[in-house]
C-alpha positions as CSV (number, residue, x, y, z in Angstrom):
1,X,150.6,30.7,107.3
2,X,150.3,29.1,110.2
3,X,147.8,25.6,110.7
4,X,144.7,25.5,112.2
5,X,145.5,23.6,115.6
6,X,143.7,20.5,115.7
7,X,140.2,20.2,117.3
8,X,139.7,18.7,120.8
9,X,138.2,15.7,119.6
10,X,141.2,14.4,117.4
11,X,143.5,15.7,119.8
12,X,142.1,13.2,122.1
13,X,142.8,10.6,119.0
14,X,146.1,11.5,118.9
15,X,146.3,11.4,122.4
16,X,145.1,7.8,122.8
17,X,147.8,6.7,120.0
18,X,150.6,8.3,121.4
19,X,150.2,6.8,124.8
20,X,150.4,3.1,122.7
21,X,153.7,4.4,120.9
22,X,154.9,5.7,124.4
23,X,155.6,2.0,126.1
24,X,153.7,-0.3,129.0
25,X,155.4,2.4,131.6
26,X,153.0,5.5,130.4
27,X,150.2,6.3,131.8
28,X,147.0,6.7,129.2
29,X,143.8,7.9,129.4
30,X,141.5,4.5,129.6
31,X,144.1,2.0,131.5
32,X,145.0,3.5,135.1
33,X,143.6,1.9,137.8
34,X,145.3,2.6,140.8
35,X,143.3,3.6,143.7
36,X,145.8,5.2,146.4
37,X,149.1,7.4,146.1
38,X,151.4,4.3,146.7
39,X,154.3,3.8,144.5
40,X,155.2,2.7,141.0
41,X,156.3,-1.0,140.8
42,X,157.9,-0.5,137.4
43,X,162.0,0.4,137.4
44,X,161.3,3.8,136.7
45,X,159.2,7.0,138.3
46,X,155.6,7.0,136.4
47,X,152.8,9.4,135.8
48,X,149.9,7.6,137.6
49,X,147.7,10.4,137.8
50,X,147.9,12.1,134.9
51,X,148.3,15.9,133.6
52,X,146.5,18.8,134.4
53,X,146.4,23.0,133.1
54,X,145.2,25.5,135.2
55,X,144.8,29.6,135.8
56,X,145.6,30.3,132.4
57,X,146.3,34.1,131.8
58,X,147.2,35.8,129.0
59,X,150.8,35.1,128.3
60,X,151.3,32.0,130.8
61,X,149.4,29.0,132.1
62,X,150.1,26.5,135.2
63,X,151.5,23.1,134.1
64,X,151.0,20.3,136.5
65,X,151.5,16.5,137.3
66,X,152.5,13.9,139.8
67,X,155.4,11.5,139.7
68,X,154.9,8.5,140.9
69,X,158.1,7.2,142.5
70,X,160.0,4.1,142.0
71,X,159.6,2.2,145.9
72,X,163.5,2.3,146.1
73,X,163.5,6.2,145.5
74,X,160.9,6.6,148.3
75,X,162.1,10.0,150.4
76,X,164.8,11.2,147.0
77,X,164.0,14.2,144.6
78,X,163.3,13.0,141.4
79,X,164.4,15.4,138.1
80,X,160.7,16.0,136.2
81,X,161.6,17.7,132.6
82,X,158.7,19.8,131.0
83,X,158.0,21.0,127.0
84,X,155.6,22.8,125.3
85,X,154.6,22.8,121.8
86,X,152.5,24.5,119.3
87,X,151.2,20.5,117.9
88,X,150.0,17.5,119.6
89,X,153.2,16.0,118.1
90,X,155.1,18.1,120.4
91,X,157.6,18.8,117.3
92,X,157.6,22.4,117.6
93,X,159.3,23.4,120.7
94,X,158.2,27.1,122.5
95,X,159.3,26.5,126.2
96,X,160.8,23.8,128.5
97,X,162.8,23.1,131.4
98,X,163.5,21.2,134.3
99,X,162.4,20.8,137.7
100,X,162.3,18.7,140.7
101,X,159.6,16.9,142.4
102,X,159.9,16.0,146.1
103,X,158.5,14.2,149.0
104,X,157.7,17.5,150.5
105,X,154.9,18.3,148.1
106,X,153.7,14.8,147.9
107,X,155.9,14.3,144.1
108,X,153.5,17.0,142.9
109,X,155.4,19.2,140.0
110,X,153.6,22.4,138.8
111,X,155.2,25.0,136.2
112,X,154.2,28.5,135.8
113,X,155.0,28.6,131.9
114,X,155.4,31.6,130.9
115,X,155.8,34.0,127.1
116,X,153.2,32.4,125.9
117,X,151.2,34.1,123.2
118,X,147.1,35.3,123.7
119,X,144.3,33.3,122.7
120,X,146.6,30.4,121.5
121,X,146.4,26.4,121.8
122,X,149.5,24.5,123.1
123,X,150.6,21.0,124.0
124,X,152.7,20.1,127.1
125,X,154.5,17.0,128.5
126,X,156.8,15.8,131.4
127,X,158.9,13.2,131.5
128,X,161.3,11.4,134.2
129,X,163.4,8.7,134.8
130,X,163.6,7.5,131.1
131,X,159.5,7.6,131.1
132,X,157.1,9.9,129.3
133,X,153.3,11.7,130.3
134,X,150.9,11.6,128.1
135,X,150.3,15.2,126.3
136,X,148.3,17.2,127.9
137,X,146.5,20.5,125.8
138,X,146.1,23.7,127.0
139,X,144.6,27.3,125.7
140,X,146.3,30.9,127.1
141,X,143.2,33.5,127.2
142,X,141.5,34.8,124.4
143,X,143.0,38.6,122.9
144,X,141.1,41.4,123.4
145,X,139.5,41.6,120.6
146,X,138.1,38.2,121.3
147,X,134.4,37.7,120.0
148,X,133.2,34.7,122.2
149,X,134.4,32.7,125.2
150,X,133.2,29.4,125.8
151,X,133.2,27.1,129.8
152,X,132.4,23.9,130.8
153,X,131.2,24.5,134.3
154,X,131.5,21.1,136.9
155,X,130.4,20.8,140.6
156,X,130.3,18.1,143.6
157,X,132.0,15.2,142.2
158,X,131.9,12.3,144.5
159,X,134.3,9.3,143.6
160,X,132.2,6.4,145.1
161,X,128.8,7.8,144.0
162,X,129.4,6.9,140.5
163,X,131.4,7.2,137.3
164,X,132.4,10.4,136.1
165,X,130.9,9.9,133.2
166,X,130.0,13.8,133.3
167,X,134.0,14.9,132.7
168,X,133.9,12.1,129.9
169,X,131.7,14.1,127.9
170,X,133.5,17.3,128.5
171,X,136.8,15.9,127.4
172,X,134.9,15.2,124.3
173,X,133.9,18.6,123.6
174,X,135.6,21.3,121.2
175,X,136.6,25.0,121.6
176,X,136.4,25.4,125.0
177,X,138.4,27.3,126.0
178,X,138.3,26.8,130.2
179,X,136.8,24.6,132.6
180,X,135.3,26.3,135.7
181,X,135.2,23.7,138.9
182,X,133.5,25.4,141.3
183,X,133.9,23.4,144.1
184,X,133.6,19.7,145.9
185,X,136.5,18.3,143.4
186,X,136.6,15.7,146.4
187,X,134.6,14.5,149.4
188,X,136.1,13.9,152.5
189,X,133.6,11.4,154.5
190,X,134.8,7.8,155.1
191,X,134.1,4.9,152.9
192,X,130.4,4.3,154.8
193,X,129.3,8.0,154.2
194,X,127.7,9.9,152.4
195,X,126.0,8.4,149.1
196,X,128.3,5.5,149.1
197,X,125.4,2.6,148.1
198,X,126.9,1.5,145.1
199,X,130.8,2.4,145.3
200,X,131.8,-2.0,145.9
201,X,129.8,-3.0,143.1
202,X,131.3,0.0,141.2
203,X,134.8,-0.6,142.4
204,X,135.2,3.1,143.8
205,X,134.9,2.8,147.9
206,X,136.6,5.4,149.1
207,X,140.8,5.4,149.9
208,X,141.8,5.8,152.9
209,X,138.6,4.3,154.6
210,X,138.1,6.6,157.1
211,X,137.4,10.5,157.5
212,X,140.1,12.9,156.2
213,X,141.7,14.3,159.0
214,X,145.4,14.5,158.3
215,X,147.7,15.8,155.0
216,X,148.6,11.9,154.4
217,X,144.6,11.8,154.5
218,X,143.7,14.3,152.2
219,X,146.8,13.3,149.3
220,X,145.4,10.0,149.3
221,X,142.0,10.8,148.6
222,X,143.1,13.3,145.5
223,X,145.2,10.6,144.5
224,X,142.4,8.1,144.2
225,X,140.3,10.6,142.5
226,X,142.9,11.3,140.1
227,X,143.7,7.8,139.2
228,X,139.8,8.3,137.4
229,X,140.3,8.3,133.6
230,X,137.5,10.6,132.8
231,X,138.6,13.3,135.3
232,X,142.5,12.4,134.0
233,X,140.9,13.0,129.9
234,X,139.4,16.1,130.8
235,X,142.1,17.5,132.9
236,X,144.3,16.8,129.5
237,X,141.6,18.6,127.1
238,X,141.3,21.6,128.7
239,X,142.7,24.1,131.5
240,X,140.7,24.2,134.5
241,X,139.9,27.3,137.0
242,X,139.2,26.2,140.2
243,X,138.0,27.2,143.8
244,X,137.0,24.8,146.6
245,X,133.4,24.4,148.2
246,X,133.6,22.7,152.0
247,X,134.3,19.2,151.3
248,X,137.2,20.2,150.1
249,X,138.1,20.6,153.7
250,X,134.8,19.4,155.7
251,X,131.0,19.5,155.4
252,X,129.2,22.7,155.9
253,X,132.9,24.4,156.8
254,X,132.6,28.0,157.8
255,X,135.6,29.9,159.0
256,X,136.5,28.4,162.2
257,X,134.8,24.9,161.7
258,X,132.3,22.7,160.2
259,X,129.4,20.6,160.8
260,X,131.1,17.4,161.8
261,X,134.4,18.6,163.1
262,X,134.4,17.7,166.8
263,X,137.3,19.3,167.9
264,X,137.5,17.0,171.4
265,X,137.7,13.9,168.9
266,X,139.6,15.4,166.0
267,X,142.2,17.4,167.4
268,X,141.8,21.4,166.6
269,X,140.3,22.1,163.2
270,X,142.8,24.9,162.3
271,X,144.8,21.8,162.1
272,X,142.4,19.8,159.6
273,X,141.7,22.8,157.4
274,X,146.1,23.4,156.9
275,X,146.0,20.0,155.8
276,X,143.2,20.3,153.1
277,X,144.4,23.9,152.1
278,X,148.0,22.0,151.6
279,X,146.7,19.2,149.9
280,X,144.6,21.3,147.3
281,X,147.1,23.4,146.2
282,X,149.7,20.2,145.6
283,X,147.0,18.4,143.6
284,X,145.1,21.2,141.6
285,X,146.7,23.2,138.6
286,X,146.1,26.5,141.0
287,X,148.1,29.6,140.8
288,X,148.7,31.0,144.3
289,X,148.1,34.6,144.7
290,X,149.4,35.1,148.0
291,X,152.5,32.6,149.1
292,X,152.0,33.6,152.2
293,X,147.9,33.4,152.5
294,X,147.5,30.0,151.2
295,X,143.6,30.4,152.1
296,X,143.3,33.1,149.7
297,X,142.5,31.7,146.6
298,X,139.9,34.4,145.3
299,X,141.1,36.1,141.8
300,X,140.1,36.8,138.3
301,X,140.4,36.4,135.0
302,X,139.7,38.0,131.7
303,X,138.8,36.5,128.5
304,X,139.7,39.9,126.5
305,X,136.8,41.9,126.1
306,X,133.6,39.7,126.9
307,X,133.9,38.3,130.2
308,X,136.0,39.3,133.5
309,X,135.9,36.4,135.3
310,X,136.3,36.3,139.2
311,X,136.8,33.7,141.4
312,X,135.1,33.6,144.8
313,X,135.7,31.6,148.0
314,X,132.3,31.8,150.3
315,X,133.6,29.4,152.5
316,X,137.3,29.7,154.2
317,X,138.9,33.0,154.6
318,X,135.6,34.9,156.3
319,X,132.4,32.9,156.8
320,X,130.3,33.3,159.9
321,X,129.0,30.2,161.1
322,X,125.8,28.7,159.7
323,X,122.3,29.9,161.6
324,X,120.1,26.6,162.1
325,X,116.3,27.3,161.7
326,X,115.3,25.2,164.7
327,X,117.2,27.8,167.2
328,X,114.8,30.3,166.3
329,X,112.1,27.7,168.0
330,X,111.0,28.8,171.6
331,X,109.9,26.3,174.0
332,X,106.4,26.2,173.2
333,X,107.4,25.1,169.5
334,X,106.4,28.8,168.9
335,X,108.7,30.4,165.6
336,X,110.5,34.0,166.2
337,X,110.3,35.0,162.8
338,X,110.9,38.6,163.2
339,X,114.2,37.7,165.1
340,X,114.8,35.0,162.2
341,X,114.6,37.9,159.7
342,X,117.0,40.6,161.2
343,X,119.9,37.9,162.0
344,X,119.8,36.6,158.5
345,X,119.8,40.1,157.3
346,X,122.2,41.2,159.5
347,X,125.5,43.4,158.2
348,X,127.5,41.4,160.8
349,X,127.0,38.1,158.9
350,X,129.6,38.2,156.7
351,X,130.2,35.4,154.0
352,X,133.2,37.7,151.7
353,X,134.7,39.2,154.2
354,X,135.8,42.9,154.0
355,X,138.8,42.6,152.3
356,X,137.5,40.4,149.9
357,X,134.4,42.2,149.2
358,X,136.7,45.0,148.4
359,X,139.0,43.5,146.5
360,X,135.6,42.6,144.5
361,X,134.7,45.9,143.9
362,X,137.9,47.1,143.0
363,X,137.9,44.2,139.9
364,X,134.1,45.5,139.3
365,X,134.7,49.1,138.9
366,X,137.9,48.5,136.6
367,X,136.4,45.8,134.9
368,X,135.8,47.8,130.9
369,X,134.3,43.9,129.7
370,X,130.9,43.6,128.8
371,X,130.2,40.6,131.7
372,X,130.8,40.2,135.1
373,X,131.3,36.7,135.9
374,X,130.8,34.7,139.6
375,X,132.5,31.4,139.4
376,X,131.4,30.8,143.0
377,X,130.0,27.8,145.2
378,X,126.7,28.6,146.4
379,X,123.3,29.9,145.5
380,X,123.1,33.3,145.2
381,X,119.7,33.7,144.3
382,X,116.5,34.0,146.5
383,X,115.4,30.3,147.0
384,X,112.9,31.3,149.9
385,X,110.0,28.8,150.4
386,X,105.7,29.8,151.5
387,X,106.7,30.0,155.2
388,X,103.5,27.8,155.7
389,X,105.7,25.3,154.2
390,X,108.9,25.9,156.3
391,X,106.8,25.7,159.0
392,X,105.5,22.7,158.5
393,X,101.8,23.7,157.9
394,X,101.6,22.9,154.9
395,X,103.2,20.2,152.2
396,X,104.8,21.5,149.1
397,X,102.6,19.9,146.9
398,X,99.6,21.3,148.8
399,X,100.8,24.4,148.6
400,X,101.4,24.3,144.9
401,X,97.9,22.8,144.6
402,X,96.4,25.9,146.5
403,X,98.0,28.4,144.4
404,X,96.8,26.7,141.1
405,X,93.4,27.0,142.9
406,X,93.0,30.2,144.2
407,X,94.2,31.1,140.8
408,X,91.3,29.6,138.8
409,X,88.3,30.4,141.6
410,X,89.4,33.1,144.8
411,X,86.3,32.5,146.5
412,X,87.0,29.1,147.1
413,X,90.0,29.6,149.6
414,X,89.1,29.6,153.2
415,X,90.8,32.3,155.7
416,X,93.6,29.9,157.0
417,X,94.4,29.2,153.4
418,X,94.1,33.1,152.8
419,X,96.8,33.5,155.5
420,X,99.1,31.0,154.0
421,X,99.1,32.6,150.5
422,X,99.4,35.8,151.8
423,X,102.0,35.1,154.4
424,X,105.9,36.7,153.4
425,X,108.3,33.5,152.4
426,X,111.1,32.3,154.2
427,X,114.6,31.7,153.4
428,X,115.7,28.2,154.8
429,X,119.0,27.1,152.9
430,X,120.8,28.7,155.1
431,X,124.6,27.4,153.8
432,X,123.7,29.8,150.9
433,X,123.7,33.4,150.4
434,X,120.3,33.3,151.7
435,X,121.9,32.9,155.2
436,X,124.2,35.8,154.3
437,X,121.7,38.5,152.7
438,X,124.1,42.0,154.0
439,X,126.8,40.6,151.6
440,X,124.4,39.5,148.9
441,X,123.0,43.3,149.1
442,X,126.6,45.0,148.8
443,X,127.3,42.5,145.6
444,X,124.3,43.5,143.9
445,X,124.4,47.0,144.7
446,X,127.8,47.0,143.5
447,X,127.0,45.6,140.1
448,X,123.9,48.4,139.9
449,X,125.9,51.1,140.8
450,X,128.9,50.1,137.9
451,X,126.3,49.5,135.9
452,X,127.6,46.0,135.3
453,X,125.5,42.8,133.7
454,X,126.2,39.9,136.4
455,X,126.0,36.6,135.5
456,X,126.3,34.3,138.9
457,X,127.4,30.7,138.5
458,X,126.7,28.2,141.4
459,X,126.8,24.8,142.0
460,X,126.4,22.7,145.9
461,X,123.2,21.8,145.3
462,X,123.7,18.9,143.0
463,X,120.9,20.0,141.1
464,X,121.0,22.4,137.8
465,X,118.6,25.8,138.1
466,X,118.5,28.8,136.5
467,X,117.0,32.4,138.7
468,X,116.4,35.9,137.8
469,X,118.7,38.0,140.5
470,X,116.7,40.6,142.1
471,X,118.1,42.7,145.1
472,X,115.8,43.7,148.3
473,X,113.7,46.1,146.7
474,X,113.2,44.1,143.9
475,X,115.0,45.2,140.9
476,X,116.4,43.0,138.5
477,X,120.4,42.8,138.9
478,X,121.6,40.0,137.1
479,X,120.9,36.0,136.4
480,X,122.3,32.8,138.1
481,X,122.7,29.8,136.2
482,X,123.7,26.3,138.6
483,X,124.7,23.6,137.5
484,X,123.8,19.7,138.1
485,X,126.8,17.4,139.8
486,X,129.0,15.7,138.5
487,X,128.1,12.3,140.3
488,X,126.7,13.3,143.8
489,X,122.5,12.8,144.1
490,X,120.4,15.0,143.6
491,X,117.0,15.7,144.9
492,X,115.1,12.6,143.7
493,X,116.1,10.6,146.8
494,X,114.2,13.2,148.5
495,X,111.2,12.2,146.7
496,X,111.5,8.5,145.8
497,X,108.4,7.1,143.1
498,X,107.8,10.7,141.8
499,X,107.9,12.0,138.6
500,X,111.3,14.1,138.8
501,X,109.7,16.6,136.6
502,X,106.7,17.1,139.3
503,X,109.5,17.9,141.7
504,X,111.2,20.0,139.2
505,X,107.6,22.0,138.4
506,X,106.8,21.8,141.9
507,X,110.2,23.9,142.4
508,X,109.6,26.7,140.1
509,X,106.0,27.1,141.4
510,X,107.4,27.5,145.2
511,X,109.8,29.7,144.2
512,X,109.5,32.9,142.7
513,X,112.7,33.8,141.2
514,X,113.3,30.0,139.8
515,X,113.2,30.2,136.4
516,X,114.1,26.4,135.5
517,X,114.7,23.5,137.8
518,X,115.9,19.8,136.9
519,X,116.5,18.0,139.6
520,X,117.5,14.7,139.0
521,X,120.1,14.2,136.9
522,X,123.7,14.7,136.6
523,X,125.4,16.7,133.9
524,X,127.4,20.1,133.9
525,X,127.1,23.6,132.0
526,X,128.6,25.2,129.0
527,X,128.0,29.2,129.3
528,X,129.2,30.9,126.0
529,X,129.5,34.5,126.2
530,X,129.4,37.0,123.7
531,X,129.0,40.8,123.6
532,X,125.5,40.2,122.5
533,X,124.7,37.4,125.3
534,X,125.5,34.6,127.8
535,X,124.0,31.7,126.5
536,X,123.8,28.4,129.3
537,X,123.9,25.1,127.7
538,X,122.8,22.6,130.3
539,X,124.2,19.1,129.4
540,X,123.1,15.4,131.3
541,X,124.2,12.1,130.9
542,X,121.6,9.2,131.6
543,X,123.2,7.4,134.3
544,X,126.8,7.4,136.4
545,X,126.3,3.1,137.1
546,X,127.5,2.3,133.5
547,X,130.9,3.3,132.0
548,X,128.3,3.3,128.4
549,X,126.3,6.5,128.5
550,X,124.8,8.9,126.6
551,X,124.9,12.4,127.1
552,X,122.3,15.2,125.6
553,X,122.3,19.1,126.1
554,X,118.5,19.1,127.6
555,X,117.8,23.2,128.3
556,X,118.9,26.1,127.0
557,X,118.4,29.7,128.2
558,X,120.2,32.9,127.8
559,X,120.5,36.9,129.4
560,X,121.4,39.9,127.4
561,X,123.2,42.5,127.9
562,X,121.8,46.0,128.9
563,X,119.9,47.7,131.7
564,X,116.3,46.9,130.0
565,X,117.6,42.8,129.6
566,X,120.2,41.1,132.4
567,X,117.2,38.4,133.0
568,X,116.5,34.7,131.7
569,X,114.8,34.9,128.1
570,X,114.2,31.5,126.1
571,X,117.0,31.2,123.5
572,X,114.4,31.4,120.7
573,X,116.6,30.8,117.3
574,X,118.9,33.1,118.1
């Protein structure tokens, strides 16, 4: 009879002793420091940055690391041998080989292991030049007669905005059996942008110091993120399943650009976005569905009979450009709503694409498990605001205040007020699908018309929230849980000296589909699925300025299955 493989938590023991038995030369979860790609100043190639698992399937499961070469080997191929075991021990053998890592994919190795069996735990390792990884663990997908499925879902992880004290407490975690990472692995502004306050006193400003333009650009920047130990420990834990956001590539990116790309300055941005695209796939544990459409990274993934999970990308293969709200301004200041409306309705705003819509609703249809599952980037559901507040009329908190009043006493709510409450709401995040609603519309009439029950996962927002999906005529279609970010701020820099969980009730009273807000913390998700229910597990850890933190699961809410559920119910004690 075989052993029951050894939890998480004391494989991450073992983990932390082997790495002592290993030598000086090995790389180990709490002591690697470096902050660039460079080279290793030992006499033999290293493993600077770790191991990572990704796209596990049923019989196979991508193995990857870097090799950090010796400074005289600069430019030479470097022989990287891989095993796999079923212990931490790496005693018993099941697969192995050779392969060789090269300049031309930045000494990135990944292995498509393959013959593995369902549902099953295993241990890898890589070693090179007389020098050893540390063992990385890794889980193939569950059988089909598999009873529950457990993710860790991560967003918007930003290196110099603090620790990631966020994947430290994943890594921690037992039996899950995938981590989702649904986009802004990395940020791409220089070392003086975006939510950079703190990164010298932290020791994490940004490498290389300026904007990521080039391939050498965008390697470096992985590299420094994956010198983090946290991000190396959970990478080693777990396999992840991953799909970029925009800073991946560049903020707000839409097909053929992005906010801050100035094409006269930067050179072409078909350029910019080859270089990202190149960089991600060398650094993440990604399988690659099309070799020769490395843009296409949309695919799915089923955990036996509970959850068919598919991958989106809203952002790079088909995206129309963002609308702005301020063009829809005339020049008396006067606001075409009407024309506001049909564009951000329209059915030639595309954010899938055709194909990839498609392709969706191929998976859908096919699809015999009892979930449909959205690892995507952005919010799906309706966050539209009073338009008195979009327009500027009226503050949220006023707004909010008027409600609870023309709740208790009618009469005491004069006409303009009457006109506010009574006036249709706005969308306004317009980088979402609310900027996109044709494509929302065919998603949601697809999962009615399968009769699926959708569960949407999001993330962007750096803030965690949790919204009943309805479609245009208002039925009930499905739920969205969001989660938090990993280190990027959230909304209480938008509301300094307030009580974040004003803002947070504040949220869910301007928005009607908002079913829980928190919005000022950092943390992730833990969805476990069963035939029965999705159950979301939001977990936050009480600061990313200390490497000492505590971390606490803070909400939990839950959909079940079937056309009279499929909404946000209170977990109860069930």
């Amino acid at each position: 009879m075989d052993a029951k493989p050894p939890g998480r938590r004391t494989f991450i023991r073992q983990m932390a002793a082997s790495t002592a038995l290993l030598g000086a030369g090995t790389t180990g979860l709490g002591g690697c420091t470096s902050t660039a790609a460079g080279f290793d100043e030992g006499a033999a190639a290293g493993f600077r940055h770790g191991v990572a698992s990704g796209d596990p399937l049923n019989d196979r499961v991508i193995l990857w690391t870097r090799v950090t070469p010796h400074r005289a080997d600069a430019g030479s191929d470097i022989a990287v041998h891989w095993q796999m075991a079923t212990d931490p021990a790496m005693r018993t053998l099941v697969a192995g080989g050779s392969v060789l890592a090269s300049a031309r994919q930045d000494y990135t190795v990944k292995i498509d292991a393959a013959g593995l069996l369902p549902g099953h735990v295993y241990y890898y390792q890589f070693a090179a030049d007389g020098r050893k990884s540390v063992v990385g663990r890794t889980k193939t997908l569950a059988r089909s007669d598999a009873r529950q499925v457990r993710l860790a879902v991560f967003s918007c992880s930003n290196y110099p905005s603090g620790y990631f004290n966020v994947y430290a407490d994943a890594a921690r975690q037992d039996d899950i059996d995938a981590a989702l990472h649904i986009g802004d692995y990395i940020y791409e502004y220089e070392s003086t942008g975006y939510a950079c306050e703190h990164a010298e006193t932290l020791g994490r400003v940004s490498e290389p110091r300026d904007l990521l333009l080039r391939l050498d650009d965008y390697r470096r920047r992985y590299a420094q993120y994956r010198s983090d130990p946290d991000l190396q420990a959970v990478h080693a834990a777990m396999p992840f399943i991953a799909v970029w956001d925009d800073h991946e590539l560049a903020d707000d990116t839409w097909r053929d650009g992005s906010i801050d790309h100035k094409a006269s300055e930067f050179g072409p941005f078909a350029l910019r976005k080859q270089a990202a695209i190149t960089a991600y796939h060398e650094w993440m544990p990604i399988r690659l569905p099309d070799a020769a459409a490395p843009d296409k990274i949309y695919r799915s993934f089923d955990f036996g009979g509970v959850v068919s999970l598919h991958m989106l990308d809203t952002r790079v293969i088909a995206r129309d450009q963002q609308l702005m709200l301020s063009s829809y301004y005339d020049e008396n200041k006067r606001f075409d709503a009407e024309k506001y409306r049909q564009d951000v309705c329209s059915p030639r705003r595309q954010m899938l694409g055709r194909e990839q819509m498609e392709w969706l609703e191929g998976r859908v249809r096919q699809s015999s498990a009892r979930w449909q599952m959205l690892g995507q980037q952005v919010l799906m559901a309706r966050m539209e605001y009073p338009g008195a507040v979009v327009m500027g009329e009226c503050s949220s908190s006023d707004y909010c205040a008027l409600k609870q009043r023309a709740a208790a006493d009618p009469s005491c709510v004069n006409e303009k007020e009457q006109r506010w409450l009574a006036a249709p709401t706005l969308p306004c995040y317009l980088d979402s699908w609310d900027g996109y609603q044709s494509d929302r519309e065919q998603v949601f009439e697809m999962m009615r018309q399968h009769r699926k029950n959708l569960v949407v996962l999001a993330g962007d927002t750096h803030n965690a929230w949790a919204s009943d999906l309805h479609d245009a005529q208002g039925r009930q279609v499905g739920v969205e849980f969001a989660t938090a970010s990993v280190s990027s701020p959230g909304m209480e820099g938008s509301y300094p000296g307030r009580d974040p969980e004003d803002v947070a009730s504040m949220m869910v009273d301007l928005i009607e589909p908002l079913y829980y807000a928190q919005t000022s913390k950092r943390g992730y998700m833990i969805v476990t699925a069963s035939h029965e229910q999705v159950r979301c597990d939001w977990r936050f850890v009480d600061t990313v300025f200390k490497h000492e933190f505590t971390a606490a699961t803070e909400r939990s809410l839950r959909t079940r299955a079937g056309p009279g559920n499929r909404r946000i119910e209170e977990c109860g004690g069930a």
